[in-house]
RODO-2510 file (C-alpha; in nm, 4 decimals, decimal comma):
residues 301
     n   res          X          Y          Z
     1     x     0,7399     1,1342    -1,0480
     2     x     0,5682     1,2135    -1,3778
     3     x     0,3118     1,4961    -1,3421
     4     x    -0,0313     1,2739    -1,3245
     5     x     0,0270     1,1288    -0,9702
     6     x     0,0527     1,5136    -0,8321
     7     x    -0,2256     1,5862    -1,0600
     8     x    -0,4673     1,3644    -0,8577
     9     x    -0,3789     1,4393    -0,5346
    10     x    -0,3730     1,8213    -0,6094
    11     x    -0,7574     1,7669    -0,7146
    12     x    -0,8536     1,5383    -0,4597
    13     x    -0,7239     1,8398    -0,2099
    14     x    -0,8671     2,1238    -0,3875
    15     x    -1,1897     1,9804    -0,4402
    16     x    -1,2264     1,9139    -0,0477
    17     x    -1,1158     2,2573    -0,0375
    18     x    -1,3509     2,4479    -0,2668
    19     x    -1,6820     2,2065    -0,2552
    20     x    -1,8260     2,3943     0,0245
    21     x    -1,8009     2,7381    -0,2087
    22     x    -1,9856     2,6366    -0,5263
    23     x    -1,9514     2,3331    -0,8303
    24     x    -1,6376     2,1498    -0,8737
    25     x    -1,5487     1,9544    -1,1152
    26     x    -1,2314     1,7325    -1,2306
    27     x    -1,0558     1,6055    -1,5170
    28     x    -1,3099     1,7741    -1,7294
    29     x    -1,2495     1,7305    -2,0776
    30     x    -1,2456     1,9938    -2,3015
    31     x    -1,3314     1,9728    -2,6644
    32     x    -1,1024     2,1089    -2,9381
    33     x    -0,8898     1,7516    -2,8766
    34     x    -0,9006     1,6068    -2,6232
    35     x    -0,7750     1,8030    -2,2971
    36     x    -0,8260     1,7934    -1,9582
    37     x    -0,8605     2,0483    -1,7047
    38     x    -0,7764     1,9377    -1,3553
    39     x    -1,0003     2,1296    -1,1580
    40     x    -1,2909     2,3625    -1,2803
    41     x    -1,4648     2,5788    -1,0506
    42     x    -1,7909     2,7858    -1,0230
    43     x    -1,9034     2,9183    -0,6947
    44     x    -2,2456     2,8982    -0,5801
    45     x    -2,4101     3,2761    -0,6554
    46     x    -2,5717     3,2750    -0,3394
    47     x    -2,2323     3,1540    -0,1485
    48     x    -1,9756     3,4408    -0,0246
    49     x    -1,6284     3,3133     0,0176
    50     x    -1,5032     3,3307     0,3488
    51     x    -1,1773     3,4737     0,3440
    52     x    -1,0693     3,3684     0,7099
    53     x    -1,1659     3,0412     0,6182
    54     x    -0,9934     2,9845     0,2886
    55     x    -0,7406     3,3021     0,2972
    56     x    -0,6232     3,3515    -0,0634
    57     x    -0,7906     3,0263    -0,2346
    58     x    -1,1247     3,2501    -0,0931
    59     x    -1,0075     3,5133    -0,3212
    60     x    -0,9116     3,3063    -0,6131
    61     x    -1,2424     3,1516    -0,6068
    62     x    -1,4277     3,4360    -0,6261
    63     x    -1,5459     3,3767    -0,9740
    64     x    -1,5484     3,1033    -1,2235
    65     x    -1,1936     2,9597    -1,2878
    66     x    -0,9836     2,7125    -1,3610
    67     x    -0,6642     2,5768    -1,1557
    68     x    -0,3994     2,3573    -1,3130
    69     x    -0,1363     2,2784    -1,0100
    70     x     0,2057     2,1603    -1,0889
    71     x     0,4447     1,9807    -0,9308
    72     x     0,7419     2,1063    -1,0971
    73     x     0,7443     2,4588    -1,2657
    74     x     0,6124     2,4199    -1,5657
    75     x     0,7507     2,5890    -1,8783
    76     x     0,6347     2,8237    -2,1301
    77     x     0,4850     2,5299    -2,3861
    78     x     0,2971     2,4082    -2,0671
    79     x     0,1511     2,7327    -1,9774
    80     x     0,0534     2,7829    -2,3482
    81     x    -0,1354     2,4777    -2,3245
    82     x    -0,2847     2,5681    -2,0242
    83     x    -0,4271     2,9226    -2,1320
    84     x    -0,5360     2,7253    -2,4727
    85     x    -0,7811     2,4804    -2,2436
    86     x    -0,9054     2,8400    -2,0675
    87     x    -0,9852     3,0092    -2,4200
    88     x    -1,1566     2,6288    -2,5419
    89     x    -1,3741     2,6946    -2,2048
    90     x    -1,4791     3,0819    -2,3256
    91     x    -1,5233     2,9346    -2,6693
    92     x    -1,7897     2,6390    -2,4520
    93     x    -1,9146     2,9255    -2,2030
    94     x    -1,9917     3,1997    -2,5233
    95     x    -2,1327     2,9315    -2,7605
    96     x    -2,3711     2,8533    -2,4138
    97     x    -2,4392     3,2172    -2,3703
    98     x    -2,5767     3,2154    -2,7808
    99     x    -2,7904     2,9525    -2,7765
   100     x    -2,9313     3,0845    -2,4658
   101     x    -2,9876     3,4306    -2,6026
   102     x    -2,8200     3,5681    -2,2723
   103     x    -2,5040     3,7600    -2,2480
   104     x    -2,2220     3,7407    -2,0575
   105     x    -1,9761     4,0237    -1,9317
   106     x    -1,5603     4,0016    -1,9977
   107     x    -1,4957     4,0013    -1,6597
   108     x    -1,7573     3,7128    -1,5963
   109     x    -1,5146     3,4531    -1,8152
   110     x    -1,3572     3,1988    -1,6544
   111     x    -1,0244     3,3411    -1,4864
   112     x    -0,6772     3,0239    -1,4865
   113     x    -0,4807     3,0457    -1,2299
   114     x    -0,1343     2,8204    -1,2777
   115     x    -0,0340     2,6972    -0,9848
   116     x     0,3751     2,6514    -0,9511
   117     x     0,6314     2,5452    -0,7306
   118     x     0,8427     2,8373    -0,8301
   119     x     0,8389     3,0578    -1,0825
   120     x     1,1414     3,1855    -1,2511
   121     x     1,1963     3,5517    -1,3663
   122     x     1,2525     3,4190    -1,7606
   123     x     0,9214     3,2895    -1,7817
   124     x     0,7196     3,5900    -1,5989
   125     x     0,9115     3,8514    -1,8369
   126     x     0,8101     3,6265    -2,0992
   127     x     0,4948     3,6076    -2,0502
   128     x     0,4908     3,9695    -1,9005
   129     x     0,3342     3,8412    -1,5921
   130     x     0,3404     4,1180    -1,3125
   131     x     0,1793     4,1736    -0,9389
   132     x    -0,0849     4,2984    -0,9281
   133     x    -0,0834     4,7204    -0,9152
   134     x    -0,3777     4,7312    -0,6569
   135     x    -0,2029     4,5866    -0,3686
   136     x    -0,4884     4,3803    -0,3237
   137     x    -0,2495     4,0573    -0,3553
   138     x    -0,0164     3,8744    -0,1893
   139     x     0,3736     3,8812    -0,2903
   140     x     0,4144     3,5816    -0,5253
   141     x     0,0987     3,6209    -0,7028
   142     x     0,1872     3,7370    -1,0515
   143     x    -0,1182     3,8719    -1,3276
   144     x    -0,0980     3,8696    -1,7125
   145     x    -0,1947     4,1117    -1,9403
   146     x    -0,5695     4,2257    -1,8399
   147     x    -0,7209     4,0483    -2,1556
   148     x    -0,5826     3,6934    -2,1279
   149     x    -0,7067     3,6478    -1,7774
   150     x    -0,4158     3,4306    -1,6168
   151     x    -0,2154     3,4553    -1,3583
   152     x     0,0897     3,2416    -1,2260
   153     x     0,0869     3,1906    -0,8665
   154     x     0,4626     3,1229    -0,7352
   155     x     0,3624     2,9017    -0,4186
   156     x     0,7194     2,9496    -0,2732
   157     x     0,7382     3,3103    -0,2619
   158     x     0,3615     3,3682    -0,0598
   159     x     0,4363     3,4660     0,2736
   160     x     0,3997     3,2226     0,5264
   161     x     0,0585     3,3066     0,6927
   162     x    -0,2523     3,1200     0,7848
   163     x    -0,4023     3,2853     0,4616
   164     x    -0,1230     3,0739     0,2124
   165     x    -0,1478     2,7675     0,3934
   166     x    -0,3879     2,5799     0,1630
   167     x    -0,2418     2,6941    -0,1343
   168     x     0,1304     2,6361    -0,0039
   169     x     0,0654     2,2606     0,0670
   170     x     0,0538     2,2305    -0,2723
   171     x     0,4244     2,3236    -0,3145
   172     x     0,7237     2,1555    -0,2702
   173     x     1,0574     2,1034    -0,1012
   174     x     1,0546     2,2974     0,2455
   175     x     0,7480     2,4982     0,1409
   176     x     0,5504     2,2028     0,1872
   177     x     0,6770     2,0592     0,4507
   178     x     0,6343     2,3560     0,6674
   179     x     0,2960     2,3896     0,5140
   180     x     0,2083     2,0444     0,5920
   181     x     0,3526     2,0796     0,9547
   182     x     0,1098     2,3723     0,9963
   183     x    -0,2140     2,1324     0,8740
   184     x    -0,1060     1,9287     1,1056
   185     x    -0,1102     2,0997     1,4164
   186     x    -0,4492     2,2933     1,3339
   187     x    -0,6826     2,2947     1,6100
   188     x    -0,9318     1,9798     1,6093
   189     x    -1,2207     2,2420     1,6025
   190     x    -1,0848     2,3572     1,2360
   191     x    -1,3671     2,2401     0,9956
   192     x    -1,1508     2,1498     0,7345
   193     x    -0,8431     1,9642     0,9073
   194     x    -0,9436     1,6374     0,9641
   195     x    -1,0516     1,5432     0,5912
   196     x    -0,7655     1,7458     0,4443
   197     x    -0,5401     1,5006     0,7137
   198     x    -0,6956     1,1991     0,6359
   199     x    -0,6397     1,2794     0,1943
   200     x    -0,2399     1,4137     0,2546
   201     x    -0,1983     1,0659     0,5143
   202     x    -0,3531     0,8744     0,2475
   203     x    -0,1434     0,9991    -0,0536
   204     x     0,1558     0,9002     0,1600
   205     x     0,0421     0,5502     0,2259
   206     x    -0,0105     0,4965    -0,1546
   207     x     0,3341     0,6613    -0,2715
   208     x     0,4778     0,4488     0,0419
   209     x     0,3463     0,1533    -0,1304
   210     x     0,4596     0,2073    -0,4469
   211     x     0,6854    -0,0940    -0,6262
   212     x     1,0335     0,0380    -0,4685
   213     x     1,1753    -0,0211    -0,7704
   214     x     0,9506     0,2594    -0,9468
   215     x     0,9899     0,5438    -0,6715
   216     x     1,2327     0,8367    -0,7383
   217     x     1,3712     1,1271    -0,5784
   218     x     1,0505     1,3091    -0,5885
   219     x     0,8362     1,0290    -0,4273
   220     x     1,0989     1,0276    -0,1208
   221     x     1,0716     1,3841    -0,0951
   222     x     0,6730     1,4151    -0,0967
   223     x     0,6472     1,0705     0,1311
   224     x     0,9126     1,3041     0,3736
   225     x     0,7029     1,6427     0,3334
   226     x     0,3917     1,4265     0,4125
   227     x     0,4742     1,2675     0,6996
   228     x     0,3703     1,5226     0,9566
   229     x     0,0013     1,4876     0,8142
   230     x     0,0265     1,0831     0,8350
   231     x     0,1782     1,0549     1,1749
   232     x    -0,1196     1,3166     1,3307
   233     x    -0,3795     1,1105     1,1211
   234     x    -0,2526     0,7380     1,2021
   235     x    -0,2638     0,8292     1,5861
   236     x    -0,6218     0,9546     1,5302
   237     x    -0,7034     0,6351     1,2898
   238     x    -0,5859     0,4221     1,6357
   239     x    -0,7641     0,6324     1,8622
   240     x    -1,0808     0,5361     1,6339
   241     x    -0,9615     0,1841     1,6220
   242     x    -0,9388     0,1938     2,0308
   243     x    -1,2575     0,4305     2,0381
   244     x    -1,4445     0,0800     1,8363
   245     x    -1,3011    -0,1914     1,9746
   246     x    -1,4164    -0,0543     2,3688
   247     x    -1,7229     0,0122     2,2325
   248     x    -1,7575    -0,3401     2,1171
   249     x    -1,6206    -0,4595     2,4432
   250     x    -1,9497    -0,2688     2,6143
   251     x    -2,2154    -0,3707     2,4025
   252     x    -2,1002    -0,7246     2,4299
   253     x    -2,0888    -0,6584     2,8058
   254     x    -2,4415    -0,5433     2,8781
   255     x    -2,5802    -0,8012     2,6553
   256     x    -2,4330    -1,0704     2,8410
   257     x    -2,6353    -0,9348     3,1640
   258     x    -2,9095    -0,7839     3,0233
   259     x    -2,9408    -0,9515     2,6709
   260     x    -3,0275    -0,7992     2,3546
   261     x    -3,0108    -0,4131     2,4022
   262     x    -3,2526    -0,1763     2,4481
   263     x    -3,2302     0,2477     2,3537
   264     x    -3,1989     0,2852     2,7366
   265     x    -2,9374     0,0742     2,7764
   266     x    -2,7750     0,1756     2,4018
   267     x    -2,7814     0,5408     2,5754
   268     x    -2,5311     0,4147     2,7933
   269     x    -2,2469     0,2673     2,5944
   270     x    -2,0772     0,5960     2,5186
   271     x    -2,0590     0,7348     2,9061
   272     x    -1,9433     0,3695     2,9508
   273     x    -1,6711     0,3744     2,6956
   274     x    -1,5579     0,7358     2,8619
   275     x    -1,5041     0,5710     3,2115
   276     x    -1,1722     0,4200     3,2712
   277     x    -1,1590     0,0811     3,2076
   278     x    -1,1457    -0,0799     3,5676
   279     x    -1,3951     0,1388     3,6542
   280     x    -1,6050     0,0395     3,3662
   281     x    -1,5277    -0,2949     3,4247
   282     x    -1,6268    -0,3247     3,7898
   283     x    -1,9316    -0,1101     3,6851
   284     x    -2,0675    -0,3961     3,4278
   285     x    -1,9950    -0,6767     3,6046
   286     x    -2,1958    -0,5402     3,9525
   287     x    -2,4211    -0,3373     3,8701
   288     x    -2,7639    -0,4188     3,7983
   289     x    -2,9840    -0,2570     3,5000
   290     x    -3,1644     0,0246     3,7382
   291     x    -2,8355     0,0907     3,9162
   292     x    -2,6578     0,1769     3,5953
   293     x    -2,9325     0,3944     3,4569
   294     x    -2,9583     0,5930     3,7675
   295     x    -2,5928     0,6011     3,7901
   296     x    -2,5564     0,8116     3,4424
   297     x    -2,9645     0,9469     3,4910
   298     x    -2,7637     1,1595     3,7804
   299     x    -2,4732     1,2388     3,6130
   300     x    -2,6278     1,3752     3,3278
   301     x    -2,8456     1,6132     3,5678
***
């Protein structure tokens, strides 16, 4: 799988992610040629990451940055061109900060975090990327020199706690599956399961319906690491189906006996669709208009 499929689906899923934190854009182009950066962020000044929400994303989007997620570990020409798009951005963000007759501090700049798979030890010594000395970060997350504000983050060495998850779906092999697995079996009450569900079951229905012919190793491995996401969300896209076609089943019910609708009678269709269905049934067909409205006037009390 070349590296633009991933590329999509890693900013569809990261923009869901970090939307309710500030401004996100993707695919922004760059000047300097023509490049792309696949997701840009800038969180809302008045906004204050949660971290129990977001875990370590929280604390990568702290400030202005830039993420560029791989699917594959990119090497040390693809990191170059990554930190060149970050340095075209300060070039963008200072000429801004000019015109504007404003300033802007070092530590205010845009920060890139690279987002890998894995991360060997050749490329971190050569790019002398290190932990970070404070202890304030997770195992896996490696810094480069102060000034050149980058930092690799090996997804398959972060431990495996609630505060990775987000950032460990975006790995591969059994790092995401596990990750996925753990999506997947979030409480319904999460705020931020259902829509990341419905984007990873999606993504697997469109690699599943890829030409055969054109699907690779990679594909079958993603399709496989996705399917605990698509299996949770297709039994809640046929408990919605269900969930519509009762509901149907009652409106067209009461306006057979009553005819077209009113809001007291609209009031009742969801209690209705709750009952089970012989009860419902026997309920519709018997009971007249001010039996029914007393019937759920009471329960509601």
């Amino acid at each position: 799988m070349t590296r633009q499929p991933h590329d999509q689906f890693a900013k569809e899923y990261l923009q869901e992610l970090l939307t309710p934190l500030g401004k996100v854009e993707t695919s922004r182009d760059v000047k300097s040629e023509i490049r792309e950066i696949d997701v840009w962020f800038v969180p809302t000044p008045s906004q204050t990451p949660t971290v129990d929400n977001l875990g370590l994303l929280s604390q990568m989007a702290a400030t202005s940055c830039l993420f560029e997620p791989f699917r594959n570990a990119p090497n040390e020409i693809q990191i170059r061109n990554c930190m060149l798009k970050l340095y075209t951005v300060h070039g963008e963000v200072l000429r801004k900060t000019k015109r504007e007759e404003s300033s802007i501090k070092e530590n205010e700049l845009p920060f890139l975090w690279i987002l890998t798979p894995t991360s060997s030890a050749r490329i971190r010594q050569g790019f002398e990327a290190k932990p970070a000395k404070s202890g304030d970060w997770v195992k896996g997350v490696y810094f480069l020199p102060v000034f050149q504000r980058t930092a690799i983050v090996a997804i398959n060495q972060l431990p495996s706690t609630p505060d990775t998850l987000w950032l460990r779906v975006l790995g591969n092999g059994q790092t995401q599956f596990q990750a996925v697995e753990e999506l997947a079996n979030l409480s319904r009450s999460n705020p931020l399961r259902d829509n990341l569900l419905e984007i990873l079951a999606s993504w697997r229905q469109t690699l599943q319906l890829k030409d055969n012919s054109n699907s690779n190793e990679e594909d079958r491995e993603l399709i496989m690491n996705l399917s605990p996401a698509y299996l949770k969300q297709r039994e809640a896209w046929v408990q919605e189906g269900v969930q519509e076609g009762q509901t149907l089943i009652v409106e067209q019910l009461l306006e057979g006996r009553f005819g077209t609708l009113d809001e007291e009678l609209k009031s009742l269709i969801r209690s209705l669709v709750l009952l089970p269905q012989s009860e419902r049934t026997m309920l519709l067909l018997n009971s007249s208009r001010e039996e029914l409205l007393a019937r759920f006037k009471s329960e509601s009390n």
